[in-house]
N, C-alpha and C positions, 0 to 999 in steps of 0.2 A: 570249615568249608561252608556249613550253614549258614553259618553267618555273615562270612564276603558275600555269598549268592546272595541272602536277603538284603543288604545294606546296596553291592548293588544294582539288584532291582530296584530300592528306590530312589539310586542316583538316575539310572536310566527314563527312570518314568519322570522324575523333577524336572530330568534336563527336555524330556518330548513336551511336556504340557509348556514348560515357558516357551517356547519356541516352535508355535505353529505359522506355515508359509503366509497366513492370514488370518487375523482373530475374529472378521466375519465369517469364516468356513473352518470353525470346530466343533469334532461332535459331540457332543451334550458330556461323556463320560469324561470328556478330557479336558471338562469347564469346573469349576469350584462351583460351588452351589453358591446363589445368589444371597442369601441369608440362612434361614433357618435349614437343615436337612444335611445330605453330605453324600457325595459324589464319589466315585472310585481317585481321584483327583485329590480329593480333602485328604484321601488315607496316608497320602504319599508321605507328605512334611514329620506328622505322630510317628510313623512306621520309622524314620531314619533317628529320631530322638530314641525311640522304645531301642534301635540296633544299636545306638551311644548307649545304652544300658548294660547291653548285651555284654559290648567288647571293654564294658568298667569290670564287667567281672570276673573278668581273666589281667586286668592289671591290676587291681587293687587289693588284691592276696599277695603280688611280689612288692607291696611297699607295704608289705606288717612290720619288718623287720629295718626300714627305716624310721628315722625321729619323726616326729610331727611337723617338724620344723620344714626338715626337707620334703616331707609329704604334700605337705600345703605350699611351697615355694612352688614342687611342679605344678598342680592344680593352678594357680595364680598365673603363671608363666604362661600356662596352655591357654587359658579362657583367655586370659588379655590377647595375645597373637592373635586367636579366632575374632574377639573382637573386634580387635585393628583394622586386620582383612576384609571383614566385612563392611566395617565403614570407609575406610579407603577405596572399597571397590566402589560403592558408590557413590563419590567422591570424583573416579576414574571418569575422564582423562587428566582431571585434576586443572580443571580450567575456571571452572566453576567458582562463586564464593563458598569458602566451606560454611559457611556462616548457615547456609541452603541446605547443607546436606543433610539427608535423610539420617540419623543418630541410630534406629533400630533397625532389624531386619534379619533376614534370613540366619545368615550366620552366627549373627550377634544374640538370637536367641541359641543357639546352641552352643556358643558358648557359654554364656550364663544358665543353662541347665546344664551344662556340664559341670562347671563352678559348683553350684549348687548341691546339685545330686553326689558329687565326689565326695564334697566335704560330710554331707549325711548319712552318705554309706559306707564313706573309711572308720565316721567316730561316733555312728550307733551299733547298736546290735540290730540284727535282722530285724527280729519283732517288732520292734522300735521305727525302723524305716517307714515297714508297712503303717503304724498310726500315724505317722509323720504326714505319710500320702492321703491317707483318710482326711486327717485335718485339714492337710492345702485344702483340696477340693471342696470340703465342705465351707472353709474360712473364704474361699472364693465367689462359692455360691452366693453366702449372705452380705460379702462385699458390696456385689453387683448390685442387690437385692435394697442393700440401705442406704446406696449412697449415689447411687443413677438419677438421673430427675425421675420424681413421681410418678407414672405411666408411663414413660417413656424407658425403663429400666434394660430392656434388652432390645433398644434401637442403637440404629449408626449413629443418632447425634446425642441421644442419651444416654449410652451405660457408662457407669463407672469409670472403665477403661479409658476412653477418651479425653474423658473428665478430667484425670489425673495426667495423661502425655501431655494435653494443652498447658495445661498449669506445670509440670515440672521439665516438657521439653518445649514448647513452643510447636505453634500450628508452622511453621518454616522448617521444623526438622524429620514431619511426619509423612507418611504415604497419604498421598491423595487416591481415597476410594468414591469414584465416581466425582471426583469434583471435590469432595467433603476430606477435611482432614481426618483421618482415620487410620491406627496403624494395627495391623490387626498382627505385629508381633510386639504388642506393646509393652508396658513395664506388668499392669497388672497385669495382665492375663500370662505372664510367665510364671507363675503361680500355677496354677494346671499343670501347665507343660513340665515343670522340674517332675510330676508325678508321671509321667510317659518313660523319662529314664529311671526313675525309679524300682516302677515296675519291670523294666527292661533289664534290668541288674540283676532282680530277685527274679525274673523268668531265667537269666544266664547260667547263675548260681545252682537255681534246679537242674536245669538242662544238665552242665556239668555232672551232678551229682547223680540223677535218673534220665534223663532225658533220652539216653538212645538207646530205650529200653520199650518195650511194647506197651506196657503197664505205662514210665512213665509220663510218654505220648498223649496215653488216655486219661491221665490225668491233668497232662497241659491243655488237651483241648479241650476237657468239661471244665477246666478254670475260663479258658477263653469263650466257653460258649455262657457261663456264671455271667461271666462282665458285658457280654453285649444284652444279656436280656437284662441288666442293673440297668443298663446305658439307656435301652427302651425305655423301661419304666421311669428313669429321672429325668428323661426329655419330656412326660408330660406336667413337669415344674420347673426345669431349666431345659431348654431347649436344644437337642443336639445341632453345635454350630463352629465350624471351626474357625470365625473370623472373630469370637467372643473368645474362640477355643474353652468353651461352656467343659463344665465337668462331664458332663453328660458324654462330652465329644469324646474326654479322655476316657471313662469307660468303654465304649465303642468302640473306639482303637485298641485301647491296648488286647481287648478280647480279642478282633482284628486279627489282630500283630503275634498274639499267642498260636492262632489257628493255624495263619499264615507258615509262623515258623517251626511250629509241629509237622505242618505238612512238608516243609523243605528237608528237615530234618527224616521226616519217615523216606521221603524220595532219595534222599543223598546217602545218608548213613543206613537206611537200615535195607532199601531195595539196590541200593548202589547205581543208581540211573540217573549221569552225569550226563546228559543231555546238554546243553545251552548251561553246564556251572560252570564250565570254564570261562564262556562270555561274557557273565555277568561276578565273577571272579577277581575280573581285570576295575571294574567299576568296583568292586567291593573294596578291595588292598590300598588305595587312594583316593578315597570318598569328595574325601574335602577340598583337595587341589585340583581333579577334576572338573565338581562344579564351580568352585571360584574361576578356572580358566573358561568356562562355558558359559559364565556371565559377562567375563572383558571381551571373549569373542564376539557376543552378540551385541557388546554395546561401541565396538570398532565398525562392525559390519554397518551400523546405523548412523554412525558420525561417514564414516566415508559416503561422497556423492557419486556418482555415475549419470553423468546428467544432469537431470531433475529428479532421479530420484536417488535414495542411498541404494549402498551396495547388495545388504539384505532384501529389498525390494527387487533389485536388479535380477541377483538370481534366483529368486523366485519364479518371478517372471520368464525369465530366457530359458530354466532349466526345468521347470515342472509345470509347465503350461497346460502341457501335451492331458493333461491328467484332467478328470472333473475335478471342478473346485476342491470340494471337502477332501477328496483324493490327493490332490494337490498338496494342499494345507499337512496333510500326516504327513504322505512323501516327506517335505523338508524337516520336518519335525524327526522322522526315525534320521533322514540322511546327517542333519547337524550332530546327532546324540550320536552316530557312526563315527564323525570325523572328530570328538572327544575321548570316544570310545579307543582311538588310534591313539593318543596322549597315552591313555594309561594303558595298554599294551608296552609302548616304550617305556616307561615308568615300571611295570610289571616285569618289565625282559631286564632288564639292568638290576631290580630288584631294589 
């Protein structure tokens, strides 16, 4: 139940931040940080990779007892679908030349740390994961570090990361950040990120084994308070940033994400105070076709006109006017993540 509640909360919060009534009136917590730093907003994306860890480590003990063969056929099976979807979504209405479409993104990196993370955690040993994570991180830091233009190493037009999408995916298949091609779920920096599920596996694994215990509560959260004072200290040589998704950012998070889910874990299992887990229960059990439906929604709402303006305009407009702005702006933002929230209800009730 911990783990639907945290998973999702962070569908809930993914799907309020994209979809505020106007992106001139949001407040500061519900904006990503402009570069370097990281905002209640940055935690959302890590936090649902770190919950893919989670929920690996209640599937990946029932395929011991499968071949490898079959092991990795599902892994393979699952990532591709996710990636499909994700690019197909935007893709959607499918009017477009694909030739345009953006290749990475959201989904597409969770797929590929899924990919990733399954195949490392079915066919090492524990121990072994844990160096596995060590070394991304560090092999990412010095990537950055040797192969960015010169002074420019951790800029939008200089790191690494960009370096390497222009040249193996083309500036026509990337997110335009500010203007500039920039994809900040690019190829390198998925590197990092596989170490968010990673982590999230081997917090699972514990949880399981101690976790809804007082002791070993106290011991997940003096792990998660370890990793953000690491994450401190390695921001003054690599910068906490989640658009680099810097190592730094993934220490920080996952400390974050350990705190986080101790605390949910101490409220649910061990105080029994079921408060709002049933609501966010319903976003946890369907994570992924949730928010895949709440990006075609919003991108319907923007192709339909009403006028001169689209529909999403429209009711903004007509429906939360009555509000101050910034008031406004949340309004539609909690009202959109309600009327998804009603999807997976249905989804939930038929089971």
């Amino acid at each position: 139940m911990a783990l639907d509640v945290m998973r999702g909360l962070t569908i809930a919060l993914m799907i309020m931040v994209n979809t505020p009534g106007s992106w001139s009136y949001v407040y500061p917590p519900l904006l990503h940080s402009k570069w370097n730093g990281c905002t209640p907003t940055d935690l959302v994306f890590p936090s649902f990779l770190f919950a893919v860890g989670n929920a690996m480590s209640f599937v990946l003990p029932k395929w011991e007892k499968l071949s490898n063969r079959t092991v990795l056929f599902r892994i393979l099976k699952r990532t591709v679908l996710i990636f499909l979807l994700g690019y197909l979504m935007y893709w959607f209405p499918f009017t477009g030349p694909i030739g345009e479409t953006r290749i990475l993104g959201v989904l597409q990196r969770i797929a590929l740390c899924y990919g990733f993370a399954s195949i490392i955690a079915h066919f090492m040993h524990e121990r072994v994961v844990m160096i596995v994570s060590a070394i991304l991180l560090l092999l990412y830091w010095y990537l950055c570090m040797r192969f960015g233009v010169p002074g420019q190493e951790l800029t939008l037009n200089g790191n690494a990361g960009v370096l390497l999408d222009k040249m193996i995916l083309g500036e026509s298949h990337m997110y335009l950040e500010d203007g500039v091609p920039f994809d900040p779920e690019g190829l390198l920096s998925t590197l990092p990120s596989i170490v968010n599920v990673l982590i999230g596996f081997r917090v699972g694994k514990f949880i399981q084994e101690k976790g809804k215990t007082y002791e070993g509560l106290t011991h997940l959260l003096m792990w998660g308070a370890g990793f953000i004072f690491l994450g401190f200290m390695w921001n003054y040589q690599f910068p906490i940033n989640k658009k680099l998704w810097s190592s730094s950012f993934v220490m920080l998070t996952v400390g974050l994400d350990m705190v986080i889910i101790g605390t949910i874990i101490y409220r649910i299992e061990l105080q029994r105070q079921l408060q709002f887990s049933g609501f966010f229960e319903v976003f946890g059990k369907n994570p992924l076709v949730i928010y895949l439906c709440s990006e075609l929604l919003l991108t319907v709402l923007n192709l339909v006109q009403v006028g001169d303006i689209t529909l999403f305009s429209w009711i903004f407009k007509e429906g939360f006017s009555f509000f101050a702005p910034y008031w406004a702006s949340l309004a539609f933002a909690i009202s959109f993540m309600l009327v998804c929230w009603l999807l997976g209800y249905i989804l939930n009730k038929y089971k």
